[in-house]
C-alpha positions as CSV (number, residue, x, y, z in Angstrom):
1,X,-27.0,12.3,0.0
2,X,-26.0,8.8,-0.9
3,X,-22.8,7.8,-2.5
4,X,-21.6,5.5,-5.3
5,X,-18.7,3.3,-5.3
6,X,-17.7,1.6,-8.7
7,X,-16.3,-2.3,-8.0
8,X,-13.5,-2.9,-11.0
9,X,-11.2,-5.3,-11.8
10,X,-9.8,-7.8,-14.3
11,X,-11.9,-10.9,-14.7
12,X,-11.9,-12.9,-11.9
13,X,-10.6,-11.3,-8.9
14,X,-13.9,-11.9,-6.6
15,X,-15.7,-8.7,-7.4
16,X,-19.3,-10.1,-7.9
17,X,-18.5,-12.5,-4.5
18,X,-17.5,-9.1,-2.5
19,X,-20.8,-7.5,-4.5
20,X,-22.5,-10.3,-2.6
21,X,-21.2,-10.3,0.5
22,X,-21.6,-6.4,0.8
23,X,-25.3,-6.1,-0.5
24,X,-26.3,-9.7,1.6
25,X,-27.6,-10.9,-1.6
26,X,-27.1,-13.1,-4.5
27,X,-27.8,-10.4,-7.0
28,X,-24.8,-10.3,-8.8
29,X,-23.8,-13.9,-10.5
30,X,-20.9,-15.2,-9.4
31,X,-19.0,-17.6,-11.8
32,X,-16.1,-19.2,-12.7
33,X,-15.9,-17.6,-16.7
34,X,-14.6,-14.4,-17.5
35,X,-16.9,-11.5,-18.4
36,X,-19.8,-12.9,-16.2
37,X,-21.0,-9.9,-15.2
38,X,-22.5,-7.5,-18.2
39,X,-24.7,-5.2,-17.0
40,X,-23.6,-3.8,-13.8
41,X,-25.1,-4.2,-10.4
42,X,-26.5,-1.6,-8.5
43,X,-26.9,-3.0,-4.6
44,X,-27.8,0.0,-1.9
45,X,-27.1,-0.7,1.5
46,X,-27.9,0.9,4.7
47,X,-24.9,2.3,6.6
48,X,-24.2,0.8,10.0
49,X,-24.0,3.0,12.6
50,X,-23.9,2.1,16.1
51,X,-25.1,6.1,17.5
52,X,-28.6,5.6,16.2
53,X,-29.8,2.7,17.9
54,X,-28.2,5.0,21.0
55,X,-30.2,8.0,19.7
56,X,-33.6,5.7,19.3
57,X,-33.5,4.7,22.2
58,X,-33.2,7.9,24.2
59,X,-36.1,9.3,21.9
60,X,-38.2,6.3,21.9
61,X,-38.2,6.3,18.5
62,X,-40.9,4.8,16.2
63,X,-38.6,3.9,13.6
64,X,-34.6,4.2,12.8
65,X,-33.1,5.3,9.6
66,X,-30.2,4.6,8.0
67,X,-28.1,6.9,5.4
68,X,-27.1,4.4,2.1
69,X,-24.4,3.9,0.2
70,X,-24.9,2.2,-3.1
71,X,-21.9,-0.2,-4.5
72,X,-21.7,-1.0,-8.5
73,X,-20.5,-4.4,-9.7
74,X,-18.1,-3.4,-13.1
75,X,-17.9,-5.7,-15.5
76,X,-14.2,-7.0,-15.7
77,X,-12.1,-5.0,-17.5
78,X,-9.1,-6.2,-19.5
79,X,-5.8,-5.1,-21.2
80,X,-6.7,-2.8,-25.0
81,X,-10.6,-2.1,-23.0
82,X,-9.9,2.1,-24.2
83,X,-9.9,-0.1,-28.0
84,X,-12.8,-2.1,-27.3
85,X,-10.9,-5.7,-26.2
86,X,-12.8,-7.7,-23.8
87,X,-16.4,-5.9,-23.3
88,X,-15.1,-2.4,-24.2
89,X,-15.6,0.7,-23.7
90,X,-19.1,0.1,-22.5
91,X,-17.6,-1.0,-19.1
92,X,-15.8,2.1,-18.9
93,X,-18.5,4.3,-19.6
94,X,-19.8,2.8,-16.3
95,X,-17.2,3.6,-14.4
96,X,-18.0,7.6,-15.1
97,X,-21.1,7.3,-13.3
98,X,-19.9,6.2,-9.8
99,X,-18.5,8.8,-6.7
100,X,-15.2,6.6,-5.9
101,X,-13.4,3.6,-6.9
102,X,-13.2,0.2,-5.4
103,X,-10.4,-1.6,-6.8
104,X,-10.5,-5.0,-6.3
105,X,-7.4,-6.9,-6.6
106,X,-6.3,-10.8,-6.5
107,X,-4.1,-11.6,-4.1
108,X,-4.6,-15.3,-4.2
109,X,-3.5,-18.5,-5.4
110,X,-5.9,-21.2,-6.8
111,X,-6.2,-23.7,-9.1
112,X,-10.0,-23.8,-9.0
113,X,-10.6,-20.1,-9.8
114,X,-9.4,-19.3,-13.8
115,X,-7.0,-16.0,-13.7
116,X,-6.7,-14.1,-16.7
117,X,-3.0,-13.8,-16.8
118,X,-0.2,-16.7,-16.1
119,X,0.6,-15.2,-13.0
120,X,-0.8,-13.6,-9.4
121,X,1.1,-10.2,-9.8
122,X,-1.4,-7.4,-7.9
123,X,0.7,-4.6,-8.8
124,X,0.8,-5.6,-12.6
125,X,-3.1,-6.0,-12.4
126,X,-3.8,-2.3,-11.1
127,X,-1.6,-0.8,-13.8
128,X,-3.5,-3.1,-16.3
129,X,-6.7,-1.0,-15.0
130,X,-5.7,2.1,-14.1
131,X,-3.7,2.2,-17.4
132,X,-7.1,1.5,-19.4
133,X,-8.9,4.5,-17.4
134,X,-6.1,6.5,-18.2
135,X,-6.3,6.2,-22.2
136,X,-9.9,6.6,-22.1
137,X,-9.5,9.5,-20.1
138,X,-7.1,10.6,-22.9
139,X,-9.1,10.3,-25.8
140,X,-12.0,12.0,-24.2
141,X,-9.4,15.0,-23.5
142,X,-8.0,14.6,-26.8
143,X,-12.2,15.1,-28.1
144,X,-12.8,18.1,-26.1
145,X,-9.7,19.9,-26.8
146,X,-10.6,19.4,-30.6
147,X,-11.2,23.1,-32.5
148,X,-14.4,21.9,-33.4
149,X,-15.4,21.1,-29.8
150,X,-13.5,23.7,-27.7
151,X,-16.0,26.0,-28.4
152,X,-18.8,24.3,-25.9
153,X,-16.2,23.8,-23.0
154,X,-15.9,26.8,-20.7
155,X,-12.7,28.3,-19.0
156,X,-11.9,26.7,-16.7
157,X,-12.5,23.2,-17.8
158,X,-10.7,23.8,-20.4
159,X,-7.4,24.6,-18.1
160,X,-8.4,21.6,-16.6
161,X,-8.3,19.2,-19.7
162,X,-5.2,20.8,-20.8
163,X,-3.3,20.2,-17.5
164,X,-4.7,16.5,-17.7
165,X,-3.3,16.2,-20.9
166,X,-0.1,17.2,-19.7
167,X,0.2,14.6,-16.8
168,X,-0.9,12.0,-19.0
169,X,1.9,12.8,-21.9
170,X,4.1,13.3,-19.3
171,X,3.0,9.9,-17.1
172,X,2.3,12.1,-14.1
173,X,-0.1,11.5,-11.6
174,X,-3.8,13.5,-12.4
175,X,-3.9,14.5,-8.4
176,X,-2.3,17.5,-9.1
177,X,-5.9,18.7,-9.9
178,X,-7.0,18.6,-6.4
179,X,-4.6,21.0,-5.6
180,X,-6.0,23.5,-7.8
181,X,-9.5,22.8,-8.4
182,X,-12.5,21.9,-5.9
183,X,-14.5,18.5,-6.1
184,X,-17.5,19.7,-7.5
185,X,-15.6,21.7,-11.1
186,X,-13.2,18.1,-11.4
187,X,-16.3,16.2,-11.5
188,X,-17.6,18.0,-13.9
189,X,-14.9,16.6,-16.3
190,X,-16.0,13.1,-16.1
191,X,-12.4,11.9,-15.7
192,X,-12.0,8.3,-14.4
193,X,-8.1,8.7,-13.2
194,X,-9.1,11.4,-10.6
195,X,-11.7,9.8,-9.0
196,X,-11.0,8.7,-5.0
197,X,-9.7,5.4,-5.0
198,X,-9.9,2.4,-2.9
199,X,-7.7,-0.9,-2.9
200,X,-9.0,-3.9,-1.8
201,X,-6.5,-6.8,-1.8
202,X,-8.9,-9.8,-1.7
203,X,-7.1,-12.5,0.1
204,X,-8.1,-16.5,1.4
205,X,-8.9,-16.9,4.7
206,X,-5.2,-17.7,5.8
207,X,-3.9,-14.0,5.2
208,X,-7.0,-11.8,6.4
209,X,-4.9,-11.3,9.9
210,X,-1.5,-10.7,8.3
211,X,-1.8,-10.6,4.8
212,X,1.0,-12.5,2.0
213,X,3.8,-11.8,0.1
214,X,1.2,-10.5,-2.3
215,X,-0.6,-8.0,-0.3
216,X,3.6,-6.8,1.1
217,X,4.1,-5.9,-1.9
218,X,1.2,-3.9,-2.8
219,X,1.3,-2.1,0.3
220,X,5.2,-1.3,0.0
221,X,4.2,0.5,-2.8
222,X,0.4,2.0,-2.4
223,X,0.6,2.1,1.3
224,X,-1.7,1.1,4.1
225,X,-4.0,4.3,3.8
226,X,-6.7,3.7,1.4
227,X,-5.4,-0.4,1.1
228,X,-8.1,-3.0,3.2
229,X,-7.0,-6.6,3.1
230,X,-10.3,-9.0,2.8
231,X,-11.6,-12.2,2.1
232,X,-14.4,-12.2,-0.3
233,X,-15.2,-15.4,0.0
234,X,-15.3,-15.2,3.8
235,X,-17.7,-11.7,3.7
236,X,-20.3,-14.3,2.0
237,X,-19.5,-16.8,4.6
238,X,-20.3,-14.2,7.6
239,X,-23.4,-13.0,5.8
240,X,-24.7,-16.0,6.2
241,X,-24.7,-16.8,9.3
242,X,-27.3,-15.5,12.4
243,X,-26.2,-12.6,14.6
244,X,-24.2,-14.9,17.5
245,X,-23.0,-17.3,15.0
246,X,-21.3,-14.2,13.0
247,X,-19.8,-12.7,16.7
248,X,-17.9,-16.2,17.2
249,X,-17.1,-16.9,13.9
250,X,-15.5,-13.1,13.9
251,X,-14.1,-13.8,16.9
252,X,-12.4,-17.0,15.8
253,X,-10.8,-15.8,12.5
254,X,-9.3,-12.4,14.2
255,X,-11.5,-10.1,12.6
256,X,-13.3,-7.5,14.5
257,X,-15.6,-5.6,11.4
258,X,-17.1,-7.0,8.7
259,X,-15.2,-5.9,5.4
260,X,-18.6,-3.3,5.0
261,X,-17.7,-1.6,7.7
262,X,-14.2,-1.1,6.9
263,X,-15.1,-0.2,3.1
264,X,-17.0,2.4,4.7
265,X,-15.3,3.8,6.7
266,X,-12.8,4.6,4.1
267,X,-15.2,5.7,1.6
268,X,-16.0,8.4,4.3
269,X,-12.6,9.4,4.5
270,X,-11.4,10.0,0.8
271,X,-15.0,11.2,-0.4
272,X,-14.9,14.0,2.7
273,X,-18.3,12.9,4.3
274,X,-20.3,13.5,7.4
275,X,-23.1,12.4,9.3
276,X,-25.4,14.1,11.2
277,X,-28.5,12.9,12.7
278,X,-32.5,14.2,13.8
279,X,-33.8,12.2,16.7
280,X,-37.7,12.4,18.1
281,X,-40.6,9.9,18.4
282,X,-41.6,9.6,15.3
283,X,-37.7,8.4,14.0
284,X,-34.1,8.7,14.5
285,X,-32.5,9.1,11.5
286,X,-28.9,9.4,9.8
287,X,-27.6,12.2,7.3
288,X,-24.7,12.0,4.7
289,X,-23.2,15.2,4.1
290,X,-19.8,16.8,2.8
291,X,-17.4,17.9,5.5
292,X,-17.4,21.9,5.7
293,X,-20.9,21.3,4.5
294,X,-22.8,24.6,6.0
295,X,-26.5,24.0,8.3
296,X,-28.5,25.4,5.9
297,X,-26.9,23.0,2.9
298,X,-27.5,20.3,5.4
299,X,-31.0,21.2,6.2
300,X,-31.4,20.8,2.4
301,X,-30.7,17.2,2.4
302,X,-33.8,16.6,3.9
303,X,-35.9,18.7,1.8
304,X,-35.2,21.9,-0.5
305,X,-38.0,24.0,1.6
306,X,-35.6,23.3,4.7
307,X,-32.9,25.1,2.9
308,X,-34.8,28.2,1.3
309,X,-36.6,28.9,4.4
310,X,-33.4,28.0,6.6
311,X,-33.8,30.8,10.0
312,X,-31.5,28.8,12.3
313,X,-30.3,24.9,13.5
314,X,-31.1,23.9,17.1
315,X,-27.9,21.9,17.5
316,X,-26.4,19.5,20.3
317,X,-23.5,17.3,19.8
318,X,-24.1,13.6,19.9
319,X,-21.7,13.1,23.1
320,X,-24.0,16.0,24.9
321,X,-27.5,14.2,23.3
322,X,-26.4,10.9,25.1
323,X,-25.1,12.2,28.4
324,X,-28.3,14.2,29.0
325,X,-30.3,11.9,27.9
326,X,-32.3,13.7,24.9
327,X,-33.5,17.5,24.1
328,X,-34.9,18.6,27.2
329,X,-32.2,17.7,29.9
330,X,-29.8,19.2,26.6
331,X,-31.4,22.0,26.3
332,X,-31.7,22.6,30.5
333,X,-28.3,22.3,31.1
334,X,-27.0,24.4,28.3
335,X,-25.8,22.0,26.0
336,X,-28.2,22.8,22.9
337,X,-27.1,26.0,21.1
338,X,-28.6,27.9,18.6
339,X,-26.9,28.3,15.4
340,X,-27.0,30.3,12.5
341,X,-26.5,30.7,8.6
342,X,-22.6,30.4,8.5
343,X,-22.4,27.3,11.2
344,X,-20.9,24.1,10.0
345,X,-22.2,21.5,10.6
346,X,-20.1,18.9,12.7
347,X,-20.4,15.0,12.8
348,X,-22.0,13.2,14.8
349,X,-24.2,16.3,15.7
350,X,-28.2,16.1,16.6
351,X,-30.2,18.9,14.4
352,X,-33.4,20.4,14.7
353,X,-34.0,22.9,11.9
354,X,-36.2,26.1,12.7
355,X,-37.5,27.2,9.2
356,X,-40.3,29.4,7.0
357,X,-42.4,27.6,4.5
């Protein structure tokens, strides 16, 4: 599986430059004007990951292969976008479509770069946004619940909405949902204020160590836990530079990963994901699953057949893969088990699935 995280904002804040820098592409069109992106951008990108090249190389592998996650550049979104100011609930609509939410916030000054309000005021921005998803989220409740309408929502989705309803009218926070309802039945709502969210305070290059006044306030009140302090405009920078020129230019600012690595690294976390990985000649290859995710469910990520026909999962953790140097010394010294229908699957473990066609 691949996931999908939605870049949003207000106009301005450096989402198409971060689009950029992320994908290692001029795709999106960065410019100084509000509204410059329209149509969002779709950029997939492989996901680094240092225990392949590891796994390749005990394997002699042909060929390695990444898992992807795919980042959406939003459209800017602005204050009355539920009533259609700015570009609307188009934009919004957008938003539905994507597996978590990148919020991109200014934490800036500049005289060069236009800013949609008077002031720099990150926690004023986010409420702008998050206050627009909200009312959107409210008149699609408001729809559903409807007499005319109930009668095509089921159950339980219908508790759902009603509960929503209740936060909302009541300014309470929707995550009360994920105590009471898996992923898989809240996604089915299409609700924009529940989806995992990200903060990324984008910064110039004189706070990426230690961040501003700007990005201490933010954090006072969000918190450091799903809150990443970067420099757009410096992502772009490192993307364009070779492979020693990026390692000393890292080295010089005080950053050790690139902002893609740190973005992914939390998407992992609040989406719940996994990887697993197969490893022969042919190709070593990476897996994205969903933690408690079951070996048969995980067989099926590489092919449905895999799943149906699913008899049992040759398995050896990565640790064990590397210190015995591949399957066979594994496998001789007792380190590959043999699991069954109810095993789940762990990260960082190597599979070999054992199926019937």
């Amino acid at each position: 599986m691949s996931f999908k995280c939605g870049i949003v904002g207000l106009p301005n804040v450096g989402k198409s430059t971060l689009f950029n820098a992320l994908t290692n592409s001029s795709k999106a069109q960065a410019a100084n004007f509000p509204f410059c992106t329209i149509d969002p951008n779709v950029g997939v990108v492989p996901v680094p990951d240092r225990r392949l090249n590891n796994l390749a190389k005990i394997s002699k592998s042909k060929k390695i292969i990444n898992t992807t996650i795919s980042f959406v550049d939003i459209a800017g979104l602005v204050k009355g976008a539920s009533k259609g100011e700015g570009l609307g609930n188009k934009f919004l609509s957008h938003i539905r479509e994507v597996d978590a939410i990148i919020h991109m916030i200014r934490c800036f000054d500049s005289d060069d770069i236009q800013n949609v309000n008077p002031t720099v005021d990150p926690l004023r921005d986010l409420e702008i946004i998050e206050t627009e998803m909200m009312l959107a989220d409210l008149e699609s409740i408001q729809k559903r619940l409807e007499k005319n309408n109930k009668k095509n929502v089921d159950d339980e989705q219908l508790k759902i909405l009603e509960i929503a309803k209740n936060c909302i009218d009541n300014n309470k926070e929707l995550s009360i949902l994920n105590e009471q309802f898996d992923k898989k039945t809240l996604n089915q709502t299409g609700l924009l204020s529940i989806k995992p969210r990200i903060f990324v305070c984008n910064v110039d290059e004189k706070s990426i160590q230690n961040g501003n006044r700007y990005t201490e306030d933010f954090i006072n009140k969000y918190g450091e836990k799903n809150t990443l302090i970067v420099s757009a405009d410096i992502e772009n920078q490192i993307n364009e530079l070779e492979k020693e020129e990026r390692k000393n230019y890292m080295e010089m600012i005080g950053q050790n990963q690139t902002g893609l690595d740190l973005l992914i690294q939390k998407g992992y976390k609040i989406l719940e994901l996994d990887t697993y990985f197969t490893s022969g000649p042919e190709e070593t290859r990476a897996w994205t699953i969903e933690k408690n995710c079951t070996a048969p469910k995980a067989a099926g990520e590489i092919h449905t057949d895999f799943e149906k026909g699913f008899i049992r999962a040759e398995t050896i953790s990565y640790e064990d893969f590397v210190a015995n140097e591949g399957w066979v010394n594994s496998k001789t010294n007792g380190k590959m088990r043999l699991e069954g229908k109810d095993y789940i699957v762990k990260d960082g473990d190597v599979l070999n699935f054992r199926f019937n066609t």
